[in-house]
C-alpha positions in Angstrom: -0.4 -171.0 -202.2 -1.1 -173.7 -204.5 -1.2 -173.5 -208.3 -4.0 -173.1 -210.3 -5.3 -176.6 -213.0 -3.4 -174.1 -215.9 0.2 -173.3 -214.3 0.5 -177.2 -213.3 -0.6 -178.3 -216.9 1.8 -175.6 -218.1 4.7 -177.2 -215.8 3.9 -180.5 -217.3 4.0 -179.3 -220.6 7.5 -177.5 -219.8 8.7 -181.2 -219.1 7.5 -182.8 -221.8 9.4 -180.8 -224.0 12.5 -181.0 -221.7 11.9 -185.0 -222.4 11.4 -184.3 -226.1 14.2 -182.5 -226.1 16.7 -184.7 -224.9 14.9 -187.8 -226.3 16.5 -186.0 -229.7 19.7 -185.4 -228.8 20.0 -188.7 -227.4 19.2 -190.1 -230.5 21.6 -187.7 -232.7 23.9 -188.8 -230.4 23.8 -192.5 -231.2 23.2 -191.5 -235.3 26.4 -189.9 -235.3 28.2 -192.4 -232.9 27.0 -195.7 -234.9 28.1 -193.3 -238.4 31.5 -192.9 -237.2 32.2 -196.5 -235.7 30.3 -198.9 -236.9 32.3 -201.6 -234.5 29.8 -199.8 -232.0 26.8 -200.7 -234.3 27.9 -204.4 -234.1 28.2 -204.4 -230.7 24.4 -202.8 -230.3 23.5 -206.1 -232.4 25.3 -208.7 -230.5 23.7 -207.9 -227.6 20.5 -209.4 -228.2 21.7 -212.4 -229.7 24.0 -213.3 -226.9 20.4 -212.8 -224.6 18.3 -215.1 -226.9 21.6 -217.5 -226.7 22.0 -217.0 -222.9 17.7 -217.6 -222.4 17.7 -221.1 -224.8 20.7 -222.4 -222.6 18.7 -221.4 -218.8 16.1 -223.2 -220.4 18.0 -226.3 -221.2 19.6 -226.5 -217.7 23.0 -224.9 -218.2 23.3 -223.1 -214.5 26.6 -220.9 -215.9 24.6 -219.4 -219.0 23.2 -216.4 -216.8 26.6 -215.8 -215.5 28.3 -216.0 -219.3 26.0 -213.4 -220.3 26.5 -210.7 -217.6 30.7 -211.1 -218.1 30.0 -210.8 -221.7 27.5 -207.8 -221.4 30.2 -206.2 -219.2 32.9 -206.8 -221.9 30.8 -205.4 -224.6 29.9 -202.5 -222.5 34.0 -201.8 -221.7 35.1 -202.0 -225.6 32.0 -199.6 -226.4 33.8 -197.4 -224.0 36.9 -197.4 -225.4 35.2 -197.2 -229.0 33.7 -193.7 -228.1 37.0 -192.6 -226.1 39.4 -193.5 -229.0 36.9 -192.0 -231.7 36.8 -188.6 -229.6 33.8 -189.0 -227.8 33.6 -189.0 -223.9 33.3 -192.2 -222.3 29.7 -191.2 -221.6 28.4 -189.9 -224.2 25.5 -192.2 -225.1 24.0 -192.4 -220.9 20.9 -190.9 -221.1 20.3 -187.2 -221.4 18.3 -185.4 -218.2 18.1 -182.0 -217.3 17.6 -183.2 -213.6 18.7 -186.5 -212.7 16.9 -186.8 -209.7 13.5 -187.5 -211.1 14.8 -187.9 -214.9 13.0 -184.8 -216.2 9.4 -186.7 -214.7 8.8 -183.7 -212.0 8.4 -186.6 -209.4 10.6 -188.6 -207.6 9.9 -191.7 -204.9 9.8 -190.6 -200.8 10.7 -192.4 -198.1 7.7 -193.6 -197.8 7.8 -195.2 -201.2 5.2 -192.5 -202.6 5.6 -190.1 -205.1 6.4 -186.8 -204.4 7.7 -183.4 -206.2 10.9 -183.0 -206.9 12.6 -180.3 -206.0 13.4 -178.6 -209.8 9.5 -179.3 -209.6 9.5 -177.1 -206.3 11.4 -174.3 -207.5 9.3 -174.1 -210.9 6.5 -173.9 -208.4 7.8 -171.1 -206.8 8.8 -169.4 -209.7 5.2 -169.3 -211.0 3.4 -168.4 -207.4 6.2 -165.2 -206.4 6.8 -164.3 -209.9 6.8 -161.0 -209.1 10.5 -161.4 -207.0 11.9 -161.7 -210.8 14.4 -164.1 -209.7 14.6 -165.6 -213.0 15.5 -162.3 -214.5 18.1 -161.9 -211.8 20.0 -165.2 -211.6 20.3 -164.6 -215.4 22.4 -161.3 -215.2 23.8 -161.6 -211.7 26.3 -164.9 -211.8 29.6 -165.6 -211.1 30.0 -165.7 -215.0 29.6 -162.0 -214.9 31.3 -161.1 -211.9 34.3 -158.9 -212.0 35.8 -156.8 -209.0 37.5 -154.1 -211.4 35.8 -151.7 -209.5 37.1 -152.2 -205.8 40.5 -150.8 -204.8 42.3 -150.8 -201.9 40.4 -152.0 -198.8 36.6 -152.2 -200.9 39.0 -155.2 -202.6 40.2 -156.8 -199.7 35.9 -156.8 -199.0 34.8 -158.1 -201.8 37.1 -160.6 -202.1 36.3 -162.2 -198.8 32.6 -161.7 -199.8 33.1 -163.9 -202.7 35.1 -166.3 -201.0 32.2 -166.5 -198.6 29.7 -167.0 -201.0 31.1 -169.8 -202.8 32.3 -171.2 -199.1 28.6 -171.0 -198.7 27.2 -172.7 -201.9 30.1 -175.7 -201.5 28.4 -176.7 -197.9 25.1 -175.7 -198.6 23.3 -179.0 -198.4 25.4 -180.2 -195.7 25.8 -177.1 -193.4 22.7 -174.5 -191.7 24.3 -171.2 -193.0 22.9 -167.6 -193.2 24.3 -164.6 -194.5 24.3 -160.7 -193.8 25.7 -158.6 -196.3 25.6 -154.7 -195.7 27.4 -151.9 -196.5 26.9 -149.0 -198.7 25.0 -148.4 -201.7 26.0 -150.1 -205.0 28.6 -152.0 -203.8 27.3 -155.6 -204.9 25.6 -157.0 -202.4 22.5 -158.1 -204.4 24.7 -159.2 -207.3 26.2 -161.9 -204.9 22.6 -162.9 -203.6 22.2 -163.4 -207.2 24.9 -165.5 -207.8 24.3 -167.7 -204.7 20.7 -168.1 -205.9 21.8 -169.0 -209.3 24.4 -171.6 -208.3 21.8 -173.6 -205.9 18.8 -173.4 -208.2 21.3 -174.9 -210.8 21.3 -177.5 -207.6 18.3 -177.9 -207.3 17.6 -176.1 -204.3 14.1 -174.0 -203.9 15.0 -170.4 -203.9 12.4 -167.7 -202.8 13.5 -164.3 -203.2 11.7 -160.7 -202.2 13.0 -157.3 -202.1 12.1 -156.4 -198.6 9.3 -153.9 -199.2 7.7 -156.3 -201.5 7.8 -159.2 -198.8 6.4 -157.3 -196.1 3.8 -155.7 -198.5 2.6 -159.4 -199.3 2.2 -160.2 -195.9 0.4 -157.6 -194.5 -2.6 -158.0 -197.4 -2.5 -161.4 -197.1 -2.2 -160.8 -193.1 -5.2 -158.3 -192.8 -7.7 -159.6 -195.3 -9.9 -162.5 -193.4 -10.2 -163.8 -196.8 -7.1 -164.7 -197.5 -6.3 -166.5 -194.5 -5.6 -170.0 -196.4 -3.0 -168.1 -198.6 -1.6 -166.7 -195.7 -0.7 -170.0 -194.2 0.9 -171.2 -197.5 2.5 -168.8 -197.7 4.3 -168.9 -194.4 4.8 -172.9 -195.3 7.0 -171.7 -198.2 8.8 -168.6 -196.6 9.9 -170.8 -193.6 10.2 -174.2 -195.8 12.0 -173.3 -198.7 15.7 -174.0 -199.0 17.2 -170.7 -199.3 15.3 -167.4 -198.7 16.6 -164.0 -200.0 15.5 -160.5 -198.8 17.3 -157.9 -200.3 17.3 -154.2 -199.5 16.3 -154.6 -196.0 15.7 -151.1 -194.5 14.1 -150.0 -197.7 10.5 -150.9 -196.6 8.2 -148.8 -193.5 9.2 -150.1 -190.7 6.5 -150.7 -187.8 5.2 -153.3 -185.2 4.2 -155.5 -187.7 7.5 -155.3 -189.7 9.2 -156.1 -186.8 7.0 -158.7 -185.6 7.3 -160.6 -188.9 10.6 -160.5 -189.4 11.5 -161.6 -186.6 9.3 -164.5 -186.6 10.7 -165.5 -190.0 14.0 -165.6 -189.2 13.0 -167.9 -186.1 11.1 -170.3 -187.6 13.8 -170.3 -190.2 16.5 -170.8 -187.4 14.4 -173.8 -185.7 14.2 -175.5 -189.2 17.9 -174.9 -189.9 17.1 -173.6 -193.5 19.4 -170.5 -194.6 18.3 -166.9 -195.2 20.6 -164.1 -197.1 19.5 -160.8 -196.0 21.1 -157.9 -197.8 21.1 -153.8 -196.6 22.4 -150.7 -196.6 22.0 -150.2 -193.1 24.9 -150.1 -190.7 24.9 -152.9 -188.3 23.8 -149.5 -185.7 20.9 -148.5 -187.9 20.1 -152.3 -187.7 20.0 -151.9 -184.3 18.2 -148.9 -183.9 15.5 -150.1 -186.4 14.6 -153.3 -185.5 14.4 -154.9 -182.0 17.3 -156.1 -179.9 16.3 -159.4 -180.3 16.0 -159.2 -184.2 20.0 -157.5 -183.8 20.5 -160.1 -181.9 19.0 -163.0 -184.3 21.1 -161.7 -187.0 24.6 -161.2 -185.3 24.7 -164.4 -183.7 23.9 -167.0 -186.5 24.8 -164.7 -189.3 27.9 -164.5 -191.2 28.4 -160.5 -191.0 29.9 -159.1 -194.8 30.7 -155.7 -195.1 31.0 -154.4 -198.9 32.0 -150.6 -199.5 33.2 -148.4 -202.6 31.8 -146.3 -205.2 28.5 -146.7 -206.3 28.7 -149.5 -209.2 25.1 -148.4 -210.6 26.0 -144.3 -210.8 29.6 -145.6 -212.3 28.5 -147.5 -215.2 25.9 -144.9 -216.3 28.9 -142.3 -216.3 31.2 -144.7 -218.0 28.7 -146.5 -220.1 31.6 -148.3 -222.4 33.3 -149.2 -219.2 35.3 -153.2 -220.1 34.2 -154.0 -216.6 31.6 -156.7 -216.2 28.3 -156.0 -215.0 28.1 -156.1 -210.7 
């Protein structure tokens, strides 16, 4: 699916005042730096005298003048350094200010090919805008690992959750470099689209493209896209994105009528997925049996043998915080 002249204007606007943004911090920055150590200011000064000096002697035949400036450019840029470290500052505190410094807040970045091409915060603002019904901004926002707490879990539900985190973060830490999937099930209310959340989170933050659909609302899309004629175009984009993008999430799986076509699409999803080595959570409250039962052998199949199984169990989180409302345990 491709956006429409007024959602790319309004991503272009949403950088511009990224770059406005930091374009005024950066300057603070330096106001407050050159306020506090004006041997700093100096040094800012001297520059371009040394590089009018340095031009008059290439120009008069002196072969070493080039060479004088860059060893005196690096000296100036060392004390500066220290300047900022000993005043309090960190050593970096004046490098320019990006949000993403792949393609320095532009939206674009240079290919292989040496053409421009989106960049992949670019991407993910794309796909925030076309499946913006998935609420995956809402989500990310409330389900982090800055709110996660296992104060619920005893005993054995513990134990689980534990390894579940450990598997998550195990998962983010490779991401980029290893093809990973992940099937967490279990019963109700036990987390398992909080940590979805928090994996989604910590690769947008990466820059990774994220899609995300609760499973009735995933199927739902591709059935009207699949059986209107009409939309034939849309359908094909939309399969471009749901095999292409980075990391796919399709939470409550079981939740959706299952038929044929249900079937038939998962399973072709997860394929495609599997042949383009790009990772797919899934997340249920299905036993692996009712998984079985369900779907077909080979989709049971699919998902046990490149999937990292994770069981959750324990009380229902949801029904446990509306009983104990004031409850000092974070939010799961």
């Amino acid at each position: 699916m491709a956006l429409t002249n007024s959602q790319y204007e309004s991503i272009i606007r949403d950088y511009e005042r990224i770059r406005d943004t930091n374009r005024y911090l950066s300057e603070s920055r330096k106001e407050r730096v050159y306020q506090t150590i004006p041997e700093y200011w100096d040094l800012e000064e001297s520059v371009s005298s040394l590089s009018v000096s340095a031009a008059k002697a290439m120009l008069g035949g002196d072969d070493n003048a080039r060479n004088r400036l860059h060893d005196n450019l690096v000296k100036i840029k060392e004390r500066q350094k220290e300047l900022l470290v000993s005043a309090g500052f960190p050593a970096d505190y004046l490098e320019p200010v990006y949000r993403c410094p792949q393609c320095k807040d532009t939206g674009y970045v240079t290919g292989p090919d040496s053409l421009k091409q989106k960049c992949s915060c670019f991407r993910q603002k794309e796909i925030s805008i076309l499946y913006s019904q998935s609420h995956i901004q809402d989500m990310v926002e409330k389900e982090n690992f800055s709110t996660l707490s296992s104060a619920y879990y005893q005993g054995e539900d513990l134990q689980r959750f534990e390894a579940a985190v450990k598997l998550s973060k195990e998962f983010i830490k490779k991401f980029k470099q290893d093809y990973h999937n992940i099937l967490f099930y279990g019963t109700v209310g036990t987390g398992k689209s909080f940590l979805s959340g928090c994996i989604a989170k910590e690769l947008i933050d990466c820059g990774c493209s994220v899609i995300y659909f609760s499973a009735s609302g995933f199927f739902d899309m591709l059935a009207r896209y699949s059986f209107d004629y009409k939309e034939k175009d849309v359908l094909q984009d939309f399969y471009e994105d749901i095999y292409g993008c980075d990391l796919l999430i399709v939470d409550d799986l079981g939740t959706e009528i299952t038929n044929n076509f249900v079937a038939s699409q998962l399973f072709s999803c997860l394929n495609e997925r599997n042949l383009r080595q790009k990772s797919t959570i899934i997340s249920t409250n299905l036993s692996l049996e009712e998984i079985r039962d369900r779907y077909s052998d080979r989709i049971f199949s699919r998902i046990t043998s490149s999937f990292s199984l994770c069981k959750l169990t324990g009380p229902d989180i949801r029904i446990y915080k509306k009983r104990f409302p004031n409850t000092s345990a974070t939010n799961q």
